[in-house]
C-alpha positions as CSV (number, residue, x, y, z in Angstrom):
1,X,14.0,-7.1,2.5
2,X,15.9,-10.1,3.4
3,X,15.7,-12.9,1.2
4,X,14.6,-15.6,3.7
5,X,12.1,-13.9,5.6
6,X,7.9,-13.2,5.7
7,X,7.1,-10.3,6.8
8,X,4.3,-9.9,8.7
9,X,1.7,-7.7,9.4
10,X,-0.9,-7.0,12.1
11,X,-3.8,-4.0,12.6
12,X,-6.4,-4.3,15.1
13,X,-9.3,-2.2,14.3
14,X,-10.1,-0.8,17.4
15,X,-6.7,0.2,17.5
16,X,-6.0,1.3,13.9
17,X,-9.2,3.3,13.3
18,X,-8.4,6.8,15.0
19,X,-9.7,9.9,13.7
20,X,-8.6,10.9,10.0
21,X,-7.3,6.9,9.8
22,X,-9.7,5.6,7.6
23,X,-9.6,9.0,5.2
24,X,-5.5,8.7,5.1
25,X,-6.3,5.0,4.4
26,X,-8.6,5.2,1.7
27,X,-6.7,8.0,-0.5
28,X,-4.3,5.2,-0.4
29,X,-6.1,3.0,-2.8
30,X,-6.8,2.5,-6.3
31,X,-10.4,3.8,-7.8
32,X,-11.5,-0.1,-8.9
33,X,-10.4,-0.5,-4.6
34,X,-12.3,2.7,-3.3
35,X,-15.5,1.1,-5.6
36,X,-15.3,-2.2,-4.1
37,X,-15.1,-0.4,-0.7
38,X,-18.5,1.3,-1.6
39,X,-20.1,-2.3,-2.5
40,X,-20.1,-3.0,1.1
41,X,-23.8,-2.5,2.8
42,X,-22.3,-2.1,6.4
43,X,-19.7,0.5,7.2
44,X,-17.8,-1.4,9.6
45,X,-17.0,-4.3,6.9
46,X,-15.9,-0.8,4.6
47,X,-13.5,0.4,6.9
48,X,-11.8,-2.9,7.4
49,X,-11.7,-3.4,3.7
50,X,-10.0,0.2,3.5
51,X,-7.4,-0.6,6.1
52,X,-7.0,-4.7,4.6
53,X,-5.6,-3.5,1.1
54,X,-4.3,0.1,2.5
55,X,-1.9,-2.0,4.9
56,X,-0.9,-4.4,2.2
57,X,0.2,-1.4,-0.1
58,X,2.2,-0.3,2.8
59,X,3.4,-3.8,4.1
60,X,4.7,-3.7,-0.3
61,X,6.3,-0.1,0.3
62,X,8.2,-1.4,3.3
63,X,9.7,-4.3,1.3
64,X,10.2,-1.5,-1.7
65,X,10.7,1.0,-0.3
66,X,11.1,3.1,-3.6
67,X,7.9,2.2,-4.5
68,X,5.3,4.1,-2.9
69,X,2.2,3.0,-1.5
70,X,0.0,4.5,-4.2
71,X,1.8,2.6,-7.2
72,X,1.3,-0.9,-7.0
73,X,-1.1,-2.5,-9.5
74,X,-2.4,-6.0,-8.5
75,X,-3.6,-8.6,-11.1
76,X,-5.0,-12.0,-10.8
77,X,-3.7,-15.9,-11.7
78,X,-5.4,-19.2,-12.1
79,X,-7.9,-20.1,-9.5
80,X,-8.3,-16.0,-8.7
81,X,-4.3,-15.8,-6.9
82,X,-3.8,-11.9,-6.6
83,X,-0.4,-11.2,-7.4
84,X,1.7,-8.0,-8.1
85,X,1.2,-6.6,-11.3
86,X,3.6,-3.5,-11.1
87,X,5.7,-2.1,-11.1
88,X,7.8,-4.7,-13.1
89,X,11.2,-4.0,-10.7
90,X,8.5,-5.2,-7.6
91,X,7.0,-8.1,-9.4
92,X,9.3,-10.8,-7.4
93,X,7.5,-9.8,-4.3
94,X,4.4,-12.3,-2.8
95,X,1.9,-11.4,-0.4
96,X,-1.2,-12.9,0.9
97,X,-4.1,-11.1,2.7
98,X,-6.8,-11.4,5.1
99,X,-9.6,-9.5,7.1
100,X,-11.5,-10.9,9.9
101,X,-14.1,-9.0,11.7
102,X,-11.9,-6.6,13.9
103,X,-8.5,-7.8,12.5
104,X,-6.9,-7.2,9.2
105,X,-3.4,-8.8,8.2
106,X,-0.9,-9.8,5.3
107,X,2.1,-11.3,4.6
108,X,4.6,-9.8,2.4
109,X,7.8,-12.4,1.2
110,X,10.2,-12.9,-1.9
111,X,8.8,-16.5,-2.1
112,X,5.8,-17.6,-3.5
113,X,4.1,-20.2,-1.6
114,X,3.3,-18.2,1.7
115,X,-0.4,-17.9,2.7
116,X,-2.1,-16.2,5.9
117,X,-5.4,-16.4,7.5
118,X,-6.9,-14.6,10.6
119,X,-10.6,-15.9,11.8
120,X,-12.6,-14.4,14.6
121,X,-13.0,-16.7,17.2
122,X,-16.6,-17.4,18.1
123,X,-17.5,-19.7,20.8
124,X,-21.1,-19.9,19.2
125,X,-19.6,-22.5,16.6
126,X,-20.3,-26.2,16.6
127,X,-17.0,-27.6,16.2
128,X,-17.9,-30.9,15.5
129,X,-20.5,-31.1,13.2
130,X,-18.9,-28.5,11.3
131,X,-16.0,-30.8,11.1
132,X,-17.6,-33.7,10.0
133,X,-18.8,-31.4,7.0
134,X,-15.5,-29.8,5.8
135,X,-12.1,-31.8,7.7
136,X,-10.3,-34.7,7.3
137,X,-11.4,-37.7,9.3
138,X,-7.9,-37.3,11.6
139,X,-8.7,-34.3,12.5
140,X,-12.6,-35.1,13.2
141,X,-11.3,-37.8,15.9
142,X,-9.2,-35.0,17.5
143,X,-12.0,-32.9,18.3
144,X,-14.3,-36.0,19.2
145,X,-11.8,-36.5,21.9
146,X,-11.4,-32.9,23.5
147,X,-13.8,-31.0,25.8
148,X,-16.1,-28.2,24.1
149,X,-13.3,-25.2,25.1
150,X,-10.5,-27.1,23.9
151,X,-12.5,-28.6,20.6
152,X,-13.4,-24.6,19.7
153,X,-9.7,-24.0,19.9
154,X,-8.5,-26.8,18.3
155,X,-10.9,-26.2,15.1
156,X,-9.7,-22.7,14.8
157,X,-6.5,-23.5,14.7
158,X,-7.3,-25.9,12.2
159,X,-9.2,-23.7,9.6
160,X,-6.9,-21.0,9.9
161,X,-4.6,-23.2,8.8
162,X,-5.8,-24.9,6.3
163,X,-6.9,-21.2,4.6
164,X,-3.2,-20.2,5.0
165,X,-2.2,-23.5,3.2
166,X,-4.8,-23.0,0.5
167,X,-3.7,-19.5,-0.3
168,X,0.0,-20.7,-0.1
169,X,-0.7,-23.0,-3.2
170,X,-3.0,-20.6,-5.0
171,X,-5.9,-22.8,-4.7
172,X,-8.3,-21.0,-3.3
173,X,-11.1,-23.6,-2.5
174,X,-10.3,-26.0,-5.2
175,X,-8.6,-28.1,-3.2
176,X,-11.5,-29.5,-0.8
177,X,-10.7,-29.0,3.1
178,X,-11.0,-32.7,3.7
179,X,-7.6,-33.7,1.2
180,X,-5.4,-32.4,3.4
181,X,-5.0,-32.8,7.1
182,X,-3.4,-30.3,10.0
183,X,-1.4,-32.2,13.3
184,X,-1.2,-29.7,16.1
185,X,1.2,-30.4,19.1
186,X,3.0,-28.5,21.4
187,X,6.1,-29.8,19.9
188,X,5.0,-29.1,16.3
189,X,2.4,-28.2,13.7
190,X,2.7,-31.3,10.6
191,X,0.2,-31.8,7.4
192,X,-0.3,-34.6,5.6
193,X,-2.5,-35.4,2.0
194,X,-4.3,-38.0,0.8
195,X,-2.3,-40.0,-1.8
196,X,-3.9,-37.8,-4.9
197,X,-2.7,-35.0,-4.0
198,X,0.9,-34.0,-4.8
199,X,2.5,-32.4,-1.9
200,X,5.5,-33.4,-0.2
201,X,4.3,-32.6,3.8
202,X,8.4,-32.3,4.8
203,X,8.1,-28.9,2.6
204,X,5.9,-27.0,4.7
205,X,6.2,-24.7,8.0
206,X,3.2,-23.9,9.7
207,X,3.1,-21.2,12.5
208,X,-0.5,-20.2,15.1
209,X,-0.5,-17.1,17.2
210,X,-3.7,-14.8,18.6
211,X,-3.5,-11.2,17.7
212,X,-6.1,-10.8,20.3
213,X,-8.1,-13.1,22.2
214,X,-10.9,-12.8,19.8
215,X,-8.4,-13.8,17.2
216,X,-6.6,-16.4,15.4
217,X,-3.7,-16.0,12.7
218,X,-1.9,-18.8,10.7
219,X,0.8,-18.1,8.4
220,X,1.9,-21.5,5.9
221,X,5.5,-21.5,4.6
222,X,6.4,-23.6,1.6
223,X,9.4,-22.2,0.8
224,X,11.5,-25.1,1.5
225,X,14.0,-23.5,3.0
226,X,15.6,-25.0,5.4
227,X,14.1,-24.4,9.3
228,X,11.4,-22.3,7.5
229,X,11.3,-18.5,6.3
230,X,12.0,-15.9,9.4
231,X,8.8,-14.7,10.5
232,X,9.4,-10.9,10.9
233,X,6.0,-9.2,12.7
234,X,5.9,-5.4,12.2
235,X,3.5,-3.0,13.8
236,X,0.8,-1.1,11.8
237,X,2.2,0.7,9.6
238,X,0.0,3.7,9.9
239,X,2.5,6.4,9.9
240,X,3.3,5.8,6.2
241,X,-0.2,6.1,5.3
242,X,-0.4,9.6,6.9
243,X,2.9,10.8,4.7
């Protein structure tokens, strides 16, 4: 795996869960996994689960690829970061995950501070006064300024990545939404903190696509290196799973 590069990776359900896929998927986890998997009351939030954590022990394998997909071991940091566990030759690899209804995805680098996030897009949201709860006031005025299609947009673009940020740091939602603010241009994607928080913004590459159209991804980059990590997207990685 090349040292300056995320690799990312993409399954959409409807085209990931063929016959036998879910089954090939599932003998793929861990028992404390397969239980979780149980826990959930609907099946269609199970299956995605079993593909979510099945593709990240692949997305691992492909990085390692003498580790196979079965042996990783996952623990957890301060303010609940997952993080490999084993085995101890892997544990310099990072990864971040995330399951939207429909889409599951991960990132899998050598540096720490990477962070993904994939929402459904729903045009049932209220933009606005969900803003005025949860963002930064910049980013309030933004979407007071742009018609109800573009606002939707613009505020998925903005919690996607402000998620991928959060789990770039490790904070999960200790660090409150309205701290930090996104700037999304055609020319760029910027952030900037209030003057609490300590963050430098000129460390940080932040990247948008759509899986689907019912979908939006985020990937945050702290890495510091210089341009920004190589984003490397990979198909679904099903085939392994079936070996």
């Amino acid at each position: 795996m090349p040292n300056d590069g995320i690799e990312l990776f993409v399954g959409l359900i409807e085209s990931i869960d063929t016959p036998g896929a879910v089954d090939a998927c599932r003998r793929l986890l861990s028992i404390d996994e397969r239980i979780r998997a149980d826990r959930f009351k609907f099946e269609r939030h199970q299956r995605q689960y079993i593909f979510a954590h099945a593709m990240l022990r692949m997305a691992l394998s492909h990085a390692a690829p003498d580790v196979a997909p079965t042996e990783w071991s996952f623990s957890t940091g301060r303010y609940g970061r997952p993080f490999v566990a084993s085995p101890r030759q892997a544990t310099a690899l990072h990864y971040s995950l995330s399951h939207a209804d429909g889409c599951v995805a991960c990132v899998v680098s050598k540096h720490e501070a990477v962070g993904v996030d994939v929402e459904t897009v729903s045009r049932r949201v209220a933009p606005l006064s969900t803003a005025l709860r949860f963002f930064a006031p910049e980013e309030v005025e933004t979407l007071r300024g742009l018609p109800e299609p573009a606002a939707i947009e613009r505020f998925f673009d903005y919690w996607t990545l402000k998620e991928a940020y959060l789990k770039a740091r490790g904070f999960g939602l200790n660090l409150p939404l309205d701290a930090f603010a996104m700037r999304v241009s055609r020319e760029a994607i910027g952030i900037s903190f209030k003057p609490d928080i300590a963050d430098d913004p000129a460390g940080w590459r932040f990247s948008l696509c759509s899986p689907s159209p019912s979908h939006r991804l985020a990937i945050a980059d702290g890495s510091r290196a210089a341009g920004g990590l190589r984003i490397i997207r990979n198909a679904w990685p099903l085939q392994e799973a079936a070996e």
